[in-house]
N, C-alpha and C positions, 0 to 999 in steps of 0.2 A: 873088473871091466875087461872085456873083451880085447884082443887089440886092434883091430881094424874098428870100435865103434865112434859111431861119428854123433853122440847124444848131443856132447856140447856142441858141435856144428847145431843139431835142431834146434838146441835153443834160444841161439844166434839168431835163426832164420825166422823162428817164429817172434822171436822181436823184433827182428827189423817189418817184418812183413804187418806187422799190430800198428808198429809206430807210423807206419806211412802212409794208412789211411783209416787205422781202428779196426780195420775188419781181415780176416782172411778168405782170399777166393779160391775156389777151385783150384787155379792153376798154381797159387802156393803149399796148398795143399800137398796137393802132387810134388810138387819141390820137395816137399820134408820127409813124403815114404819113398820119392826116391835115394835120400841121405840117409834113412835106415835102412832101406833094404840092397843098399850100393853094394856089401860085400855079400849079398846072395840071401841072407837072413835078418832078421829083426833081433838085437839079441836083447838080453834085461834091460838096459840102461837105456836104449831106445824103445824098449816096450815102456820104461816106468814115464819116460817124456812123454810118450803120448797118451799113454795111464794119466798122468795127470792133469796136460793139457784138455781131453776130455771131458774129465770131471768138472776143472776150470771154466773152460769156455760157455759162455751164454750165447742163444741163438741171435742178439742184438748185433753180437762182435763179427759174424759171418754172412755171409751170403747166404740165401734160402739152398738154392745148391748143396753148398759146401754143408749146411746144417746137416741136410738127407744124407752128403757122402759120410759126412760123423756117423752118423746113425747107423750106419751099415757097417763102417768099420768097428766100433763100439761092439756090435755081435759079433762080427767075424772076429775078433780076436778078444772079446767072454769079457771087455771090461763093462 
């Protein structure tokens, strides 16, 4: 683990952000790569959170938005 990585912050975030209305928006979204990419990079332990979060999430749980922003990040980073 990297020492600046802030994974477990994500995962924090992405549950709090689930739990208070089931869904993730945009602007949480945005919350969470800016806690990965805080010290300048995405390192493993932040790529494997959103490795799996991806996989995880169904387009029920998001915004129409935020599903398209998955979709793009999903390619842009080969998961």
């Amino acid at each position: 683990m990297a020492k600046d990585s802030r994974y477990v912050q994500m995962v924090f975030h992405l549950q709090r952000s689930l739990a208070n209305d089931g869904k993730l928006d945009a602007k949480e979204l945005e919350a969470l790569l800016e806690l990965a990419a805080r010290d300048g990079e995405i390192d493993i332990d932040e790529r494997r959170v959103l490795r799996v979060f991806f996989s995880e999430i169904k387009q029920k749980d998001v915004t129409e938005e935020t599903w398209a922003q998955i979709g793009q990040l999903r390619g842009k980073m080969g998961f």
